[in-house]
LUMGU-464569 format. One record per residue: z, x negated, y of N, C-alpha, C, O in turn; residue in one letter. Coordinates in steps of 0.05 Angstrom, whole numbers, padded with zeros to 5 digits, always signed. Layout:
<doros>
ZXYZXYZXYZXYa...
</doros>
This chain:
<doros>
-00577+00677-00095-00583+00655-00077-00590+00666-00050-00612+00677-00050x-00579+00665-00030-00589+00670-00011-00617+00652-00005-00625+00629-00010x-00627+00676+00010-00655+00676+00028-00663+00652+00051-00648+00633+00052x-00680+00652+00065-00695+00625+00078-00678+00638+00106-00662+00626+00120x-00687+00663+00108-00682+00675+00128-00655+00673+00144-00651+00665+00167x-00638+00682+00127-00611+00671+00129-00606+00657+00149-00593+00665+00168x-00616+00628+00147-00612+00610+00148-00617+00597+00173-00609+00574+00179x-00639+00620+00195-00658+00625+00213-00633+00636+00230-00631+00661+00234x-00619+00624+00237-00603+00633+00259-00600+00612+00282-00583+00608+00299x-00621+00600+00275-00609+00583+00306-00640+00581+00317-00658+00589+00301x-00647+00569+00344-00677+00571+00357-00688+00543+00343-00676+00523+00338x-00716+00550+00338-00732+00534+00334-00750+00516+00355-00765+00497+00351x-00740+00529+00382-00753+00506+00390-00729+00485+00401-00734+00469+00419x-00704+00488+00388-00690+00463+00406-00685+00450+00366-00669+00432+00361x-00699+00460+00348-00683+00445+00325-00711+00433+00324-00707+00410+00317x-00739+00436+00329-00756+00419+00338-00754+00398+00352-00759+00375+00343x-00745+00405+00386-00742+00390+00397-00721+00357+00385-00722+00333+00390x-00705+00375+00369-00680+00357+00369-00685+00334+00345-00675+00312+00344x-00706+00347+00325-00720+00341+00308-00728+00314+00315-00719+00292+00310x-00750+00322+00328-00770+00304+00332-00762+00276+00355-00778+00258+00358x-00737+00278+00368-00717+00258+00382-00706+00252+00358-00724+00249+00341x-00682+00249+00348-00684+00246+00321-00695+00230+00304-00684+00208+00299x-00719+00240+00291-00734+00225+00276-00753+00204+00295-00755+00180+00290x-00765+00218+00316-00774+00187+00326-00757+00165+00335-00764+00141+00336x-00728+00179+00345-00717+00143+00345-00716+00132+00323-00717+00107+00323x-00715+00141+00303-00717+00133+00275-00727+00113+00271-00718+00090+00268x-00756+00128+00269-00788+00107+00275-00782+00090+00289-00785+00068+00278x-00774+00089+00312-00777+00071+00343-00748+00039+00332-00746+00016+00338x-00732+00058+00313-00720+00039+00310-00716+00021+00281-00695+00010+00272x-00737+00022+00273-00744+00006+00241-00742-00024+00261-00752-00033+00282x-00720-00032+00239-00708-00061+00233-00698-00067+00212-00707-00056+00191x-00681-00082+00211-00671-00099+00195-00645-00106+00198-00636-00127+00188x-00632-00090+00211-00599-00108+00218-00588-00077+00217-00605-00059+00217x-00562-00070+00217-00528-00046+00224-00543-00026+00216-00533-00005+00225x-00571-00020+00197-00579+00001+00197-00569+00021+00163-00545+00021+00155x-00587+00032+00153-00591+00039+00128-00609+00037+00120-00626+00039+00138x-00619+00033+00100-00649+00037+00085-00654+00061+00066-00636+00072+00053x-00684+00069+00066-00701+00082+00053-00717+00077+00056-00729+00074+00077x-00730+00075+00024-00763+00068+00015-00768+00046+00033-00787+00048+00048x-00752+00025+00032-00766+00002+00038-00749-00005+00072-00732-00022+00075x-00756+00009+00088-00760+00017+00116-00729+00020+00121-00715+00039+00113x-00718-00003+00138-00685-00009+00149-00685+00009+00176-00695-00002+00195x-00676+00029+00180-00662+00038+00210-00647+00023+00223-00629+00016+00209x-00646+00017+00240-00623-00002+00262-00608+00029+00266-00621+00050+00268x-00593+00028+00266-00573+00057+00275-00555+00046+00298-00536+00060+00304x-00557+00019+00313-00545+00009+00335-00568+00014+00351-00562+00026+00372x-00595+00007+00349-00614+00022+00364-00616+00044+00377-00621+00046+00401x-00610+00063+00359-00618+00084+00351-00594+00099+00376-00600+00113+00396x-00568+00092+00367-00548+00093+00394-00558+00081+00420-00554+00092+00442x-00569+00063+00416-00574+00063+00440-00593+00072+00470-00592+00071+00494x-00615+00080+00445-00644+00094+00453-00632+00122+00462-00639+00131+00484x-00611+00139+00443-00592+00154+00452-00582+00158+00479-00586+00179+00491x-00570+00138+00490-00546+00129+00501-00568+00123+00530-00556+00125+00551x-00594+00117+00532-00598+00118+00551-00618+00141+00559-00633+00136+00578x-00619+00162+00549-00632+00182+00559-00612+00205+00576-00588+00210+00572x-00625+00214+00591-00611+00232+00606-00592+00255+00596-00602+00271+00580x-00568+00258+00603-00555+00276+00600-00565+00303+00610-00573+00306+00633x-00564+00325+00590-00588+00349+00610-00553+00366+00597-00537+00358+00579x-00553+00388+00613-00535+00418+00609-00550+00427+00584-00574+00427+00584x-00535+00435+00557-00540+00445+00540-00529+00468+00530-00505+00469+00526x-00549+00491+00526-00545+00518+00525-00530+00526+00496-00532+00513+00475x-00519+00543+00501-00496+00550+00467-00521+00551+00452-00523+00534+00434x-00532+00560+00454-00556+00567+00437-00573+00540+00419-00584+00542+00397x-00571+00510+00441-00579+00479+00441-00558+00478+00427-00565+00480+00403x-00518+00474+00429-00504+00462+00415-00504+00478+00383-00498+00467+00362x-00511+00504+00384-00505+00506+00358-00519+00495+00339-00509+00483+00319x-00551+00500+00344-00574+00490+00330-00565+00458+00318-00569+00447+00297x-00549+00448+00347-00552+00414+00336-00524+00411+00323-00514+00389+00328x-00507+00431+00306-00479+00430+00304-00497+00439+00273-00498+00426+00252x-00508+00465+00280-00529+00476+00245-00546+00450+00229-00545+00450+00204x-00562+00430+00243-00565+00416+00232-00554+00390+00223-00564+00377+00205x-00539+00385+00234-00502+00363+00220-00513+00370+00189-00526+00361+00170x-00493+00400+00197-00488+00412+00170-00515+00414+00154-00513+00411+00129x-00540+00417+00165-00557+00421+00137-00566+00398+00126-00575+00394+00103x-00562+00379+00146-00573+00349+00139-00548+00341+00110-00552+00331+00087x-00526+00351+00123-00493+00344+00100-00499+00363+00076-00491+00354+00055x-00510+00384+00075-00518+00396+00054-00536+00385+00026-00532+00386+00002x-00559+00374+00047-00576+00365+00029-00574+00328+00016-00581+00312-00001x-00561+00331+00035-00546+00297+00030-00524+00302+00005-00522+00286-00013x-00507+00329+00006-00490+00331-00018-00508+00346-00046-00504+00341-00069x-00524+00361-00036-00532+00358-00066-00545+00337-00080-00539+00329-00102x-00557+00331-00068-00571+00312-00073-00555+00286-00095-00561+00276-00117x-00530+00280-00073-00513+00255-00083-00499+00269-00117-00491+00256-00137x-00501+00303-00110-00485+00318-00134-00507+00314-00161-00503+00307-00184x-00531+00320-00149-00553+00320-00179-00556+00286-00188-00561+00283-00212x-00554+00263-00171-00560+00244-00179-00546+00233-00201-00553+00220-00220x-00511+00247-00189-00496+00236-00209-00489+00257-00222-00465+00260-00220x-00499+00274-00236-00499+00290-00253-00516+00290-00279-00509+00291-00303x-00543+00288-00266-00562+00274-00286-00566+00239-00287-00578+00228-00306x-00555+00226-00268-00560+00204-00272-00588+00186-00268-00598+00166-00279x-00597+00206-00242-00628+00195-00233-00632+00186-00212-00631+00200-00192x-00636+00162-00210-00635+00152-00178-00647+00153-00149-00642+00145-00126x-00671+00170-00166-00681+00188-00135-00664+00202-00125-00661+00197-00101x-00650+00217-00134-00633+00237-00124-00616+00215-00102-00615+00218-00077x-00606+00198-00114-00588+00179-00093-00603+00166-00076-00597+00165-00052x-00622+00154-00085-00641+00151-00062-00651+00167-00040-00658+00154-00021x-00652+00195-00038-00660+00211-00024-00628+00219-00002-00622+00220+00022x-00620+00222-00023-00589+00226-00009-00585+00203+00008-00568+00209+00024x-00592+00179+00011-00591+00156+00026-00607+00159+00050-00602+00145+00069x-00632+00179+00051-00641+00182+00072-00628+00209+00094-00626+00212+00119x-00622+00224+00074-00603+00244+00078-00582+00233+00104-00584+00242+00127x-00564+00215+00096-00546+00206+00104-00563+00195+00133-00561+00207+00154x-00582+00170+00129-00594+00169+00167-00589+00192+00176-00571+00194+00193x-00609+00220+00165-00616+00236+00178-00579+00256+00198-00579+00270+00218x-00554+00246+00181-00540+00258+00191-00523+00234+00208-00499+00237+00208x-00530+00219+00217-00521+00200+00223-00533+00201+00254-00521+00197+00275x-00562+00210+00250-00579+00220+00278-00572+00236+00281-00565+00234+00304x-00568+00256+00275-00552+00269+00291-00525+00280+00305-00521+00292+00326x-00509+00270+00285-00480+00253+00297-00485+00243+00324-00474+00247+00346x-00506+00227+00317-00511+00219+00356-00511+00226+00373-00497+00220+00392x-00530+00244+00371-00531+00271+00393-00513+00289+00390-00515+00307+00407x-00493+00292+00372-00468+00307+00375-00450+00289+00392-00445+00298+00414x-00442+00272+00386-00423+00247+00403-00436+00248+00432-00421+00248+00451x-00467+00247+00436-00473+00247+00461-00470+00267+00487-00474+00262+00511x-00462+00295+00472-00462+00315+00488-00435+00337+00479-00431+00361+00479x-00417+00308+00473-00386+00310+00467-00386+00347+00451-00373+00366+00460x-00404+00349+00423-00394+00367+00412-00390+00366+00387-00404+00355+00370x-00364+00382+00383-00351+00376+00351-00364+00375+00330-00381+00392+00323x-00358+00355+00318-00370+00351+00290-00365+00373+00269-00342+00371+00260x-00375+00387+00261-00377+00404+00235-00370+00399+00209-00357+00413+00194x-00385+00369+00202-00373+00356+00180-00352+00339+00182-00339+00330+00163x-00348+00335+00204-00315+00309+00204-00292+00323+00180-00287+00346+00175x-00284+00305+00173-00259+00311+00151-00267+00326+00123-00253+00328+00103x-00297+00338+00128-00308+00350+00106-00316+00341+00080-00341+00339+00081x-00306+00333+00050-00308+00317+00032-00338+00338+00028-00343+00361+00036x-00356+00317+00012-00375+00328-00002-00382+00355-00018-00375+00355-00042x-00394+00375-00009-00390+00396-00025-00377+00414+00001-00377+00439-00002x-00369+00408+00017-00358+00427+00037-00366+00423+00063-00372+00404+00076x-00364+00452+00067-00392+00465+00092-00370+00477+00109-00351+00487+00096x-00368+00479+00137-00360+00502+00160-00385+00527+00158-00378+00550+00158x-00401+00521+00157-00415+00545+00157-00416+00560+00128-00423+00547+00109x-00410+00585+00126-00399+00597+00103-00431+00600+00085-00432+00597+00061x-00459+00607+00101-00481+00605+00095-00488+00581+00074-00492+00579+00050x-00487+00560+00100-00490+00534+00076-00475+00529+00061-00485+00514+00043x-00441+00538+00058-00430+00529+00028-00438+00546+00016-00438+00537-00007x-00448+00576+00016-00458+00591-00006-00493+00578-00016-00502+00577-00039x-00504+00573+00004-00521+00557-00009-00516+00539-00024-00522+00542-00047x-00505+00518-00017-00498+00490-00031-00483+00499-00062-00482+00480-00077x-00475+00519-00070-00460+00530-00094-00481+00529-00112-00486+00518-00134x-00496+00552-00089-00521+00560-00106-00540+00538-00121-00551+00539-00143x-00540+00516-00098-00567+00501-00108-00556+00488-00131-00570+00486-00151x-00522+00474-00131-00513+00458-00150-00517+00476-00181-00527+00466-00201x-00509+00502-00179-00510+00514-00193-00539+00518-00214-00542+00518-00238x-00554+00521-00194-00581+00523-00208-00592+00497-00218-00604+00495-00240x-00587+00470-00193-00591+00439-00216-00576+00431-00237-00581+00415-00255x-00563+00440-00236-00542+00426-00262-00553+00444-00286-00543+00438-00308x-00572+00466-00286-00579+00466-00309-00604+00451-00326-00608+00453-00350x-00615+00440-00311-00635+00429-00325-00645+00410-00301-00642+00411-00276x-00659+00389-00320-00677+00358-00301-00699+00379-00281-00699+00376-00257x-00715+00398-00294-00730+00418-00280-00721+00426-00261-00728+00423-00238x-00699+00440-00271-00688+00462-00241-00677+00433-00217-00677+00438-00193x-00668+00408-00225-00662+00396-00200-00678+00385-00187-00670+00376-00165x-00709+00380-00196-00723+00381-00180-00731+00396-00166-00734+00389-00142x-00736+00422-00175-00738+00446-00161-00725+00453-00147-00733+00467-00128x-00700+00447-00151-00671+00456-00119-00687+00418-00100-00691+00423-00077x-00689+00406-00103-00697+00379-00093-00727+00393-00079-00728+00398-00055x-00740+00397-00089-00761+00422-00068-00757+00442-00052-00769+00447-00031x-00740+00455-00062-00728+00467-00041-00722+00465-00020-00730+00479-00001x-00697+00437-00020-00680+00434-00004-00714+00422+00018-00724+00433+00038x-00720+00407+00009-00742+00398+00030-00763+00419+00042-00777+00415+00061x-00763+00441+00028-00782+00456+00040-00762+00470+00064-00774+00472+00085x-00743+00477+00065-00716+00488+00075-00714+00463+00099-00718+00473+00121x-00711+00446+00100-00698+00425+00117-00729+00415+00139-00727+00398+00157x
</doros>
C-alpha cells in the first residue's frame, strides 16, 4: 500500500486554502433546491457557482493548478471507494458518504471550470484515476475492503484521515 507521504506532492497551503473556499461555500450555501444532500443538510450547488463565479479571478501558480487538479482526483477516489464498498457489502453508509464525496468533487469542479483547468476525472468511469499514485491507491484500498466489514471500515478511516 503505498504511504501518506506519497501522496504529499502538492503545497499545503493552496490545498488549504482551496479547502477551506470549498467547504465554506458549502456551508454558506445550505438550501434546499439544484443541490445534493448529506446527513440531512441540502447544498445549493447553483449557489455555490455562483459565490464562485463572483470572486476574483487571481493568476494561478502551476504549483495552485495542480494541487486543485490533485484534489478532483482525491475527492473521485474516495467517492469511488466508497460507492465500491457500499455495494459490495451492501451498507449504506458507505453510499451515503460517497454522496458527500460527490459535493465535495463537484466543489471543486468549480474552481477547475473557474480557472479554465482540465478536468482529471472527465471521461473517467469509477475506479479510474490520471494520477498513477491514486489508482495504485484506490487498488489498494478496494483490495483491502473487500475483505472483511472490519477492514472497510478501516480503509473508510483511512480514506478520511488521508483526505
Amino acid at each position: 500500500m503505498l504511504n501518506q507521504n506519497t501522496l504529499q506532492v502538492n503545497s499545503r497551503r493552496v490545498l488549504r486554502y482551496s479547502a477551506a473556499l470549498v467547504f465554506g461555500l458549502l456551508t454558506a450555501c445550505g438550501g434546499d433546491s439544484g443541490g445534493s444532500t448529506y446527513r440531512g443538510t441540502s447544498i445549493d450547488l447553483n449557489c455555490m457557482a455562483a459565490d464562485i463565479s463572483a470572486l476574483p479571478v487571481e493568476t494561478l501558480s502551476a504549483e495552485e493548478e495542480q494541487s486543485l487538479v490533485f484534489m478532483r482526483e482525491e475527492e473521485k477516489l474516495a467517492r469511488d471507494v466508497y460507492l465500491y464498498l457500499g455495494d459490495y457489502w451492501g451498507m449504506r453508509i458507505f453510499n451515503n458518504i460517497a454522496d458527500s464525496e460527490q459535493t465535495h468533487m463537484d466543489a471543486v469542479l468549480q474552481l477547475l471550470d473557474r480557472y479554465s483547468i482540465a478536468d482529471p476525472a472527465a471521461g473517467n468511469a469509477a475506479g479510474v484515476f490520471t494520477n498513477t499514485d491514486l489508482q495504485q491507491l484506490y487498488n489498494a484500498l478496494i483490495d483491502q475492503g473487500d475483505t472483511s466489514v472490519l477492514e472497510a471500515l478501516i480503509v473508510g478511516a483511512l480514506i478520511e484521515d488521508l483526505d
